[in-house]
N, C-alpha and C positions, 0 to 999 in steps of 0.2 A: 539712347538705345536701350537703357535698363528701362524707363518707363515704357518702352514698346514689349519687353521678356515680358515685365509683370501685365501688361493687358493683354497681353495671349494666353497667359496663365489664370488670370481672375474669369477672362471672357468662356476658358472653354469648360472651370468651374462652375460658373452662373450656367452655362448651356448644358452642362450634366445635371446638374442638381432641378433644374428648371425641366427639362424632359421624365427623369426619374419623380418627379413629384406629380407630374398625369397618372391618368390612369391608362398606362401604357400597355400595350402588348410585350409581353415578356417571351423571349427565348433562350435557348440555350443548346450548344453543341460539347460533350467532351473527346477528344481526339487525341489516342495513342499512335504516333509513328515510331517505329523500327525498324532500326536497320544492322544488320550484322553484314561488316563487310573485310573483305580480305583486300589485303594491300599490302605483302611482304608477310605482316601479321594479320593478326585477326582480331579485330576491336568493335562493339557495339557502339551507335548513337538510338538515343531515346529522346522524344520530345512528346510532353503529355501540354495538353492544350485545351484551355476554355478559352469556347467560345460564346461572350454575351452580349443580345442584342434586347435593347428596346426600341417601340415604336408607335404613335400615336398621332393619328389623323398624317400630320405634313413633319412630325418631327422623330427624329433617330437617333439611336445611340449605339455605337459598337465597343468594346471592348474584346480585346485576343490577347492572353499572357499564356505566355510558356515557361516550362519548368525543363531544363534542359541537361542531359546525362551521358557523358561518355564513359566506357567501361573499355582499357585496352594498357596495360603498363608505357610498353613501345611507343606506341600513337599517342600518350597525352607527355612525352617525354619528345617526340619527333620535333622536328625546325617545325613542318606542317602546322601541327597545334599550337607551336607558340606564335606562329604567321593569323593562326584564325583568332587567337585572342587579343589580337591588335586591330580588329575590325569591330568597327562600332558605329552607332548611327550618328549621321552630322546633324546634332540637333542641340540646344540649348540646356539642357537636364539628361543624367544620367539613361537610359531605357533599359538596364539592364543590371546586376549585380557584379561584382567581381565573381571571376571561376574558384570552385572550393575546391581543394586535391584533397584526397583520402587515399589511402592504399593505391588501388591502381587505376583511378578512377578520378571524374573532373567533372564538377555540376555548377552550375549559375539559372539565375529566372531571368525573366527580360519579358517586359511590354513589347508586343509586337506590334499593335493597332489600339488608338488609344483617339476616336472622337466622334463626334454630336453633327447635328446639320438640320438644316432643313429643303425641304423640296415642294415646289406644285408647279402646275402647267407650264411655266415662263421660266422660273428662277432651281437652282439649286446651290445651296451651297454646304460647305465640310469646314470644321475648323477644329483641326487637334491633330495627332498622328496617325500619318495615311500614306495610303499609296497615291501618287500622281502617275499618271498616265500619259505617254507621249506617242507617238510614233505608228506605224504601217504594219513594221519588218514583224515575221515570228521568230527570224534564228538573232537578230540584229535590230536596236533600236537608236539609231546614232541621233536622235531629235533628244532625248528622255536624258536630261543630267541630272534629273531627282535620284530616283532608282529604278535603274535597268537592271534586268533580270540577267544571270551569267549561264549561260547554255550551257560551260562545262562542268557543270555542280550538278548533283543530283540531283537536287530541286533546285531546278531552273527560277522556278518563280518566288521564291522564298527571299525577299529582300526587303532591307531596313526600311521602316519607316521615315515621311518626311514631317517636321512638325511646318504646320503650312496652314492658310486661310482660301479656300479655294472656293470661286463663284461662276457661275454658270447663266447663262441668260439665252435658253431660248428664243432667238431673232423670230423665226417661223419655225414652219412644219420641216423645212429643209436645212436651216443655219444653225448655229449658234459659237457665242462665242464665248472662251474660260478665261477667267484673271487669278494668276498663283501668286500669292507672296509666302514665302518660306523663311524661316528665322531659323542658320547655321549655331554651330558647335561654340563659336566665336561671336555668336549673337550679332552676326550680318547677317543681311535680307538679300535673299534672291527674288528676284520676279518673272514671273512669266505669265505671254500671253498667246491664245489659241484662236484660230478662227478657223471653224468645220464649215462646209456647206457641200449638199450636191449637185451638182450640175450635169445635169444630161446623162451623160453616161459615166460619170467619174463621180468620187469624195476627192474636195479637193481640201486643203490641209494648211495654213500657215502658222507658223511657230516663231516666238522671240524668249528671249531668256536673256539676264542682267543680271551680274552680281559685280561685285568691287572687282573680284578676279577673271569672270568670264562672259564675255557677249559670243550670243548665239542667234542665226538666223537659218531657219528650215522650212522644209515644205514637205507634205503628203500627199499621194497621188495612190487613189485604189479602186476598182473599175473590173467590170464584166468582158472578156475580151470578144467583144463582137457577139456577144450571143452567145457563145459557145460552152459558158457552163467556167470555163478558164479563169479564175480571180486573178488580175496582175497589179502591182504595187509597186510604188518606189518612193524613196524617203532619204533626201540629205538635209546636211546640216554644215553650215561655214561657221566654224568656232574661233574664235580669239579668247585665249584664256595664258593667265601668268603661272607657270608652275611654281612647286611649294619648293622645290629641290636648287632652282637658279634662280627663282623669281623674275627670269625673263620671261619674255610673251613670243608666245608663238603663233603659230594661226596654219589652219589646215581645213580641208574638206573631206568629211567625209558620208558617202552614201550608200543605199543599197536597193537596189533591182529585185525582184522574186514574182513568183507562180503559183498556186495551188490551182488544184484539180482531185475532182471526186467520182472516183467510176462507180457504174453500177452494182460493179460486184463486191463494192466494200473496200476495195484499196483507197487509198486518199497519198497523194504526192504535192511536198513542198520544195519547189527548189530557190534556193537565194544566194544573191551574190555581195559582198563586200567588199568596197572600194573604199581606199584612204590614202590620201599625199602625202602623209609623212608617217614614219613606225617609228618604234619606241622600242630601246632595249629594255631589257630584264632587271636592270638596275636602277633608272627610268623610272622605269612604272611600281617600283618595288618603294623609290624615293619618292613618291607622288601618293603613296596610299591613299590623304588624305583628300585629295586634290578635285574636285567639281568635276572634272573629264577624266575620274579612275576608270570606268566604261569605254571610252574613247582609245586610250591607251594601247593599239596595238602592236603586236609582233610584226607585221605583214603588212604588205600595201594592201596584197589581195586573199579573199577567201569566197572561196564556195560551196555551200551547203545544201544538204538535203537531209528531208524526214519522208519516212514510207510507214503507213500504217496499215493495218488491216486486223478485222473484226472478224476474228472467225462465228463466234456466237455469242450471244449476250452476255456470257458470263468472260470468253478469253478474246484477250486484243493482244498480238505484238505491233511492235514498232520500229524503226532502228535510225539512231540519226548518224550523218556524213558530213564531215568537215574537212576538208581540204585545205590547208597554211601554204599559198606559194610566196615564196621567201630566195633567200641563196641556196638554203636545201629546204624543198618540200617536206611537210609532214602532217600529218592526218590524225582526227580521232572519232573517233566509231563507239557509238553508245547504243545497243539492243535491249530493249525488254521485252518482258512476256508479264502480260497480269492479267489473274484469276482475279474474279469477282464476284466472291459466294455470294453475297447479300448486300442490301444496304450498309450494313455495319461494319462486314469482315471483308478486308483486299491483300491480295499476297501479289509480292512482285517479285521477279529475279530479273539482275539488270548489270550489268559492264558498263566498264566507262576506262575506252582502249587509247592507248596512243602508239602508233606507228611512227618511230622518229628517228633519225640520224643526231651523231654527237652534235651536238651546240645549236641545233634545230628547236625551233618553238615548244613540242612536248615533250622532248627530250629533257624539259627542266621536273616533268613531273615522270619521274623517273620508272613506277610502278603502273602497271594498271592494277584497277580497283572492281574487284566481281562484291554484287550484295544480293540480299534477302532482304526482301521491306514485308512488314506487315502493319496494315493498319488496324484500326478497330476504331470505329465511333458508337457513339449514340446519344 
C-alpha cells in the first residue's frame, strides 16, 4: 500500500512538472470572499484565493490554495469552531496547516484543488486533488460518498478535496463510462464506477463504490417530462457500510425524487424530496465524523425541499431555499438571499440561514440563526 502512496505522489509530480515544462497557456484568477456574520455575535470569515491553471493542446493543470481568517473572540472560542477544526480532507497527506490563534482571531492555508489530466475526443482523465462528482439531486446527492456538498453551509459547494486517479472513456456520442480509484487518510482505496448514457427520453445513470468499509450500488434517472419544459430526476443508493463508532455494518436505502422548472418571466423552482430507512442520532453522526457515509448520515427518514429563484435584472437575483425535517417533531430551515452584481469583479450578498425548531428537534441543535454580508472581489 505505501508503494501505491508513493506512485500517486511521483505520478501526479511527473504530470505537473511534464505540463508546466510546455509551452502552456497560463491563467490565473485571485479571489477575495467575505463574510461578516451575526450569530449571537458577530465574527468575520475571510478566504483569499488563487486560482492557477495551465493548459496545452490535450493537457491541464489546476491548482486552488487558500489562505483562510477568522476574526470573532466568541466564535473561535465556541464548541462550533472547535467542531470545524476537526474537519479535514480523507486523504493521505496533510491539505491544510494547523489553525494559528492570535488575539481574537484564527488563520490556517489549505490546498483546496491540487491536479493535472489529460483529455481528447474518447478519453479523459484527472489524477491529484479533485472534486468527483456523483449524483442527479440539487438539494441531495445520496450516490456521491467522495464529497457531497452540505446544503446547510453557506457555501453549499465548497467541499474537501478527493486525492483520486479518475478516467473517463467516451463509449459514443451518447455513453460513456468513469473509473475512480481514491487513496483515504489511512492510505485505503476506494473505487468507483459510473456508467452515463441517454436513452430516448431519459439520462440513465449507474453507480458502484468499494472500499474495505463501504459497498454502494445506485442509479440516476433525469428526463424532460413529456415535453413540457419540467426536468424530473431521481437518484438512490443501497449502502452497506461498517461504522467508525461500533464498527458494526449496517445497510440502508437511501433516495431522492425532484423537479425543476423555468418560467418565462425569470422565476425558476426546484422541488426535492428525501427518503432514507434508517436515521441517525446527533451523537451518531458526531461519532462517525470520519466515516465514508458522513453525508448519509441523517436526522430524519424524510425531507422536502425547495429553491425559488428570480432575476429581477442583471445586476439583482434573490432566492430562498425550504427544507422541511419530518421527524417526531418537525422542523425547518429557510435560507434567503439577495445578491447585487456590480461587475465582473465586485458581488455583494446579504443572506440568513434560519431554523424553525422545537426542543430536541433536528435544528434545534444549531441553536442560533446566522444573518451575513458576503462580498466578493476577484480579478
Amino acid at each position: 500500500m505505501e508503494n501505491l502512496f508513493n506512485m500517486f505522489k511521483k505520478s501526479l509530480l511527473t504530470l505537473i512538472l511534464f505540463t508546466t515544462l510546455l509551452q502552456a497557456e497560463f491563467d490565473y484568477t485571485i479571489q477575495n470572499t467575505n463574510f461578516t456574520l451575526s450569530q449571537k455575535d458577530i465574527y468575520n470569515y475571510d478566504r483569499l484565493r488563487l486560482d492557477l491553471g495551465y493548459s496545452n493542446e490535450n493537457y491541464f493543470y489546476k491548482l486552488i490554495a487558500d489562505g483562510v481568517n477568522y476574526i470573532g473572540k466568541n466564535y473561535i472560542n465556541s464548541n462550533e469552531f472547535s467542531l470545524k477544526k476537526l474537519l479535514k480532507s480523507d486523504t493521505p497527506f496533510k491539505t491544510q496547516t494547523s489553525f494559528y490563534t492570535y488575539n481574537d482571531g484564527s488563520i490556517y492555508a489549505k490546498i483546496y484543488r491540487l491536479y493535472g489530466g489529460y483529455e481528447d475526443e474518447k478519453n479523459h482523465i484527472i489524477l491529484g486533488l479533485q472534486n468527483i462528482t456523483m449524483g442527479v439531486g440539487r438539494l441531495w446527492t445520496p450516490t456521491n460518498l467522495f464529497n457531497p456538498k452540505n446544503i446547510y453551509a453557506i457555501e453549499a459547494d465548497e467541499v474537501f478535496g478527493v486525492m483520486a486517479l479518475s478516467y473517463t472513456r467516451y463509449l459514443n456520442d451518447t455513453s460513456k463510462i468513469t473509473i475512480t480509484s481514491s487513496i483515504k487518510e489511512d492510505k485505503t482505496l476506494k473505487y468507483a464506477a459510473r456508467y452515463k448514457a441517454f436513452l430516448d427520453y431519459l439520462d440513465l445513470g449507474l453507480d458502484f463504490i468499494y472500499s474495505d468499509n463501504t459497498k454502494m450500488i445506485g442509479y440516476e434517472l433525469e428526463g424532460n417530462l413529456a415535453d413540457t419544459g419540467i426536468e424530473v430526476r431521481s437518484e438512490g443508493a443501497y449502502i452497506t457500510s461498517k461504522l467508525d463508532s461500533n464498527n458494526e455494518d449496517i445497510d440502508f436505502f437511501q433516495g431522492i425524487i425532484g423537479a425543476d422548472y423555468g418560467f418565462v418571466n425569470g422565476i425558476n423552482i426546484v422541488i426535492e424530496g428525501l427518503y432514507s430507512t434508517k436515521k441517525f442520532k446527533y451523537q451518531e453522526i458526531y461519532a462517525n465524523i470520519n466515516s465514508d457515509i458522513l453525508g448519509n448520515l441523517t436526522y430524519s427518514n424524510f425531507y422536502a425541499g425547495a429553491t425559488l429563484s428570480y432575476a429581477f435584472n442583471i445586476f439583482l437575483d434573490a432566492s430562498l431555499l425550504y427544507i422541511e425535517s419530518f421527524n417526531d417533531k418537525n422542523t425547518r430551515f429557510v435560507s434567503p438571499t439577495l445578491t447585487y452584481t456590480l461587475n465582473d469583479y465586485n458581488t455583494f450578498m446579504l443572506g440568513a440561514l434560519i431554523q424553525s425548531a422545537k426542543d430536541e428537534s433536528e435544528f434545534a441543535l444549531f441553536k442560533n440563526n446566522r444573518y451575513y454580508f458576503n462580498y466578493k472581489f476577484s480579478f
